[in-house]
N, C-alpha and C positions, 0 to 999 in steps of 0.2 A: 942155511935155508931160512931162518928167520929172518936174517936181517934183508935179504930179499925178499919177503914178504913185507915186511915193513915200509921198503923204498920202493916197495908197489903201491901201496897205499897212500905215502906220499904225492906220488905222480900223481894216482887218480883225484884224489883230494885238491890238486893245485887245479887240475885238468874241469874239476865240476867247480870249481869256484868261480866268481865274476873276477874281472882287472882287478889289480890290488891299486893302480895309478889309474890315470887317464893317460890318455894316448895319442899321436900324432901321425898318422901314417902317411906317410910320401909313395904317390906311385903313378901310373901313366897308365892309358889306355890308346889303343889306334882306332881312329876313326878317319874315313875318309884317306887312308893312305898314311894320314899324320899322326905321330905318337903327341897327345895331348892328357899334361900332367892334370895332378888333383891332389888334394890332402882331402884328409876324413880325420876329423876328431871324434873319439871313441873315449865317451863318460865314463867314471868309473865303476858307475853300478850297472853299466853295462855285463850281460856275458849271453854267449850266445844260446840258443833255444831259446828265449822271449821278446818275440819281434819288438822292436821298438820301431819307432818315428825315423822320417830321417827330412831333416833340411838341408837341401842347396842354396849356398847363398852366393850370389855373383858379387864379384868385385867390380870398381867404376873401373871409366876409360884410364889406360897406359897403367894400372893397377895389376896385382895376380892375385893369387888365392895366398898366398905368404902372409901378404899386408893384410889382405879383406880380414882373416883369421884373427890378427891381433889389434886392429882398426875397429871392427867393429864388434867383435868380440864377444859371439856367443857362449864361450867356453863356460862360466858361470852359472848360466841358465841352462845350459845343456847338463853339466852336473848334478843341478837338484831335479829337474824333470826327466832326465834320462832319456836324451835322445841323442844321434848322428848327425853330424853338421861334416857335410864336403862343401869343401875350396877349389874350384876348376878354374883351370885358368880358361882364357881366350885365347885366339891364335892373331898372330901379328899380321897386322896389317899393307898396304901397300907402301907406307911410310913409316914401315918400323913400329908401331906401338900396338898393344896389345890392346883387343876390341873387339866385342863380341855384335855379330854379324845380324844387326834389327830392323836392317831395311833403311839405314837412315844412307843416303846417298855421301859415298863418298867416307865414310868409317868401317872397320870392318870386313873382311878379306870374302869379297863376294863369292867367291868359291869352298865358303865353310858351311856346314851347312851343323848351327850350334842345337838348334831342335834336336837334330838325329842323334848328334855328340851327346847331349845332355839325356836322353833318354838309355842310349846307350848307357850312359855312367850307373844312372837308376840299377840297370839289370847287375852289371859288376857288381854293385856294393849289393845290389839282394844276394847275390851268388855267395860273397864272401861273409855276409855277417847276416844275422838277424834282423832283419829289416820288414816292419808292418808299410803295403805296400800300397795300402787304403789310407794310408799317412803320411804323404811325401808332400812335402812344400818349396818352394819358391820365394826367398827375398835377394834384392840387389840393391846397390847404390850407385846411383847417377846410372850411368850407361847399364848398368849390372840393372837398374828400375826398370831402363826400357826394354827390356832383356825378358824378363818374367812377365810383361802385359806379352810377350810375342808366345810366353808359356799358355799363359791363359787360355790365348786364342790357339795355339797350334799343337799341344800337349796335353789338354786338360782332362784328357785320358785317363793322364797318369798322376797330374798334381793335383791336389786337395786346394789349394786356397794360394795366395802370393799375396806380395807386400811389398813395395817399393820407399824409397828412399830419396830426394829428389830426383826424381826420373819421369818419365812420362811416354807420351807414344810418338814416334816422327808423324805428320798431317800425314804423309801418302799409305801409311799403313793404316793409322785410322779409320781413312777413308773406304778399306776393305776389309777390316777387321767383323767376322762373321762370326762370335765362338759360338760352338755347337751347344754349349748346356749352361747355365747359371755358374759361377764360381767366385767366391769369395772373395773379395779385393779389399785391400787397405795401402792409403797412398801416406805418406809423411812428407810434408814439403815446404819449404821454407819461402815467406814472401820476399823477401830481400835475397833470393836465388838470381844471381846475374847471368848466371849459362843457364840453366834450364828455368826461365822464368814463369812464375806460377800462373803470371796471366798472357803467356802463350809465348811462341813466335813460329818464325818460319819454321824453324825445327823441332818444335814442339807442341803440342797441343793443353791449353788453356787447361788449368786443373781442375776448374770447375766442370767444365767440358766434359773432361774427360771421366770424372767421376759421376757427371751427368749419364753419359752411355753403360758404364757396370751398373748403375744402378737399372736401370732401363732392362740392360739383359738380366739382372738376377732379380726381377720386380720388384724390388724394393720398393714401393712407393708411397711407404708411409713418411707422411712428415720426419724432416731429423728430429734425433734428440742431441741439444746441441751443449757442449758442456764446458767453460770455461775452467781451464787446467788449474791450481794453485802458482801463483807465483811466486814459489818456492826460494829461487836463487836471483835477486833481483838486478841485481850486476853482471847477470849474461845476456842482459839487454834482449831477452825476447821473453816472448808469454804464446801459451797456447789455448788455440781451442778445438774443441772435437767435436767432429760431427759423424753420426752415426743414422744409416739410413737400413732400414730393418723391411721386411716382408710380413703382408699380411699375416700370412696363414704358416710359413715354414720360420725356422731359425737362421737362416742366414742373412748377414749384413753386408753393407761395403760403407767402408770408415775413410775418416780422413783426419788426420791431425795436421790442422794447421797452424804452422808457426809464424808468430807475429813476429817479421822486423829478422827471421831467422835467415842464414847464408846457404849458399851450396854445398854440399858434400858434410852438412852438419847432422853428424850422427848425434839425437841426444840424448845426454845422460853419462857420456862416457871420457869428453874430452875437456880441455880448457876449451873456452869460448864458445863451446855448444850450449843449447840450452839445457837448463838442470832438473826442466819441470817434470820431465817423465824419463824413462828410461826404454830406448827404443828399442832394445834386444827382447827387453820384458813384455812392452807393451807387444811386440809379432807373436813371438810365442803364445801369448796367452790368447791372443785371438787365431792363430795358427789350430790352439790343442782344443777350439770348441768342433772342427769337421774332420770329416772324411771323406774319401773320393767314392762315388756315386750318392752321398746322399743328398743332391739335387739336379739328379740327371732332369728329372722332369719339370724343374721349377725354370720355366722361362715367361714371358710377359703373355698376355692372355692373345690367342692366336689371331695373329694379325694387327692387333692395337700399336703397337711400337713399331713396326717393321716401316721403313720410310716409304714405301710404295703404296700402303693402306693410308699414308697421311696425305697424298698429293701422289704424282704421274706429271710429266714423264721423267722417269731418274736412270741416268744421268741426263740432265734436260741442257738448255742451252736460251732461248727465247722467254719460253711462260710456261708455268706448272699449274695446274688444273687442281685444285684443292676437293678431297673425300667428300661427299656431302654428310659422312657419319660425324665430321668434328663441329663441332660449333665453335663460336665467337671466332675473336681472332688467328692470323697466323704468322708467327714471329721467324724470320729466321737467323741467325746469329752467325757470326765468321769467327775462323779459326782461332781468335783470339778472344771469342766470349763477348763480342761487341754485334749489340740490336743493329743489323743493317737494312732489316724489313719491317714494317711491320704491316699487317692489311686484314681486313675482313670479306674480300672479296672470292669471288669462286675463283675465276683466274687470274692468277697473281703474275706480273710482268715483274723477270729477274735479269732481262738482257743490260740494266747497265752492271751489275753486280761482275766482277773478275771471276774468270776459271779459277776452281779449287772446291776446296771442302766445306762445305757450311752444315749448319746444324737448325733442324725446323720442328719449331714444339708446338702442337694444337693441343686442344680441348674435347676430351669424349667423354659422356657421362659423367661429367662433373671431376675429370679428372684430367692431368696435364701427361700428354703422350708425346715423345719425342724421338726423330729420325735424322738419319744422317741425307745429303743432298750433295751431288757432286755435279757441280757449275762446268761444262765443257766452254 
């Protein structure tokens, strides 16, 4: 009778304790008809009954959740802060490669639909572990980047903040990207990026750009603070600098570390030849662990000021756009790649030679620079 008392108290005792290790768990989910795998690393001080955090971090193109795992390598940082980090893969494409489904023409198995998928995953892992659900985040790399701006805008429900990695938004989503509330953004992207280049292309939109529009949505509008990284490792042949764009009145930002002379797919801090000046697992997290999900449902730009239709009429236009009489001075407007293609002080501004696509149009109201999107038929 004792000793069965004793090897009850064992159980229970192993049963209330946290993980003795960290963990790796392999398992699938069906969405969509398709079983679509995942890994979840599980920290050691992990144990369940005290919700923790949990990050999704998307892998790049023709990548999975295997590589992303030990590529970019949150396991460390998840350790001393104690949070969940799942690896979801993408499903294959029409040419075989794995690729998560962003709207970019022609990548991506258009019949995936990885919103649903990835929300879906959210609910499994709250089912099966401790998961604080006011704390979920969003980072990826390359394709996995483009991946979490599709979060922001179609998800942000659910995620607290994202974080990208050379990645960016395709122009034709751009161009309809509506997100319903402010949400926290932070980009990482290397100027010497030859696939998704930071000053634009057909399949990507211009980083400045693009960081120009979250700022826009989460009203950041205060001047950056802009902060040259140490040059720590001078033989990785880049340098960085950070720019951070804050809001008046609440705490939320949208950051950008730019990398001088930095490559594609260059996670840094973690590899040979990446840069050594910061450590980019650290630096998400730690702007990751400053939010939570609703605390800026109501922080968006003051009503009407930003929206491109209070800047100018008619949108989508085609001929001439008929300028607010609320903005003053002039009105510039810029193409997809960050490049002045306008500039005029006129009330009706003629855009008939300008090409169909996406443009970007920034005036002046009360002494301050308001910026819309403009879509050239």
């Amino acid at each position: 009778m004792k000793q069965v008392f004793w090897l009850l108290v064992v159980l229970l005792s192993i049963q209330a304790s946290p993980a003795l290790a960290q963990t790796t768990v392999v398992d699938s989910i069906m969405s969509d008809g398709v079983w679509r795998p995942y890994r979840v690393y599980i920290p050691s001080k992990y144990h369940r009954g005290s919700a923790r955090p949990l990050l999704v971090h998307l892998h790049a193109f023709t990548s999975n959740g295997l590589s992303a795992q030990y590529y970019e390598n949150y396991m460390p940082v998840a350790d001393t802060a104690n949070f969940l980090v799942a690896y979801p893969d993408a499903t294959l494409d029409g040419n075989g490669l794995r690729a998560w489904n962003t709207g970019w023409p022609g990548v991506g198995n258009p019949a995936t639909d990885d919103v649903k998928f990835l929300s879906a995953l959210i609910d499994t892992l709250a089912a099966r572990y401790s998961i604080d659900l006011t704390r979920v985040y969003a980072s990826g790399l390359s394709l996995g980047g483009f991946m979490c701006y599709q979060l922001a805008w179609k998800l942000s429900n659910r995620i607290a903040a994202i974080a990208s990695v050379s990645g960016s938004m395709h122009p034709s989503q751009f161009a309809v990207c509506t997100p319903p509330r402010a949400i926290p953004v932070m980009e990482i992207h290397g100027t010497a990026d030859k696939l998704i280049s930071y000053d634009g292309t057909m399949y990507n939109v211009n980083a400045d750009t693009l960081m120009k529009f979250w700022v826009e949505n989460d009203n950041c509008l205060l001047p950056p603070s802009i902060t040259n990284l140490p040059d720590v490792d001078p033989k990785d042949g880049s340098t960085v600098v950070h720019y951070v764009w804050s809001a008046e009145v609440e705490s939320i930002t949208c950051e950008i570390y730019k990398v001088i002379n930095g490559p594609h797919v260059d996670w840094p801090g973690k590899h040979s030849g990446a840069n050594r000046d910061f450590d980019a697992s650290t630096a998400i997290w730690q702007f990751f662990s400053r939010y939570t999900l609703g605390q800026f449902q109501a922080v968006k730009p003051e009503p009407g000021a930003s929206r491109t239709e209070s800047i100018f009429y008619p949108n989508p236009c085609t001929q001439t756009i008929h300028r607010s009489s609320a903005f003053q001075g002039g009105v510039k407007i810029f193409d997809a790649l960050g490049r002045d293609v306008v500039s005029s002080h006129a009330q009706d501004i003629n855009v008939a030679s300008l090409p169909p696509g996406l443009y970007i149009v920034r005036a002046e109201i009360h002494g301050q620079l308001r910026t819309g999107k403009m879509l050239k038929q």
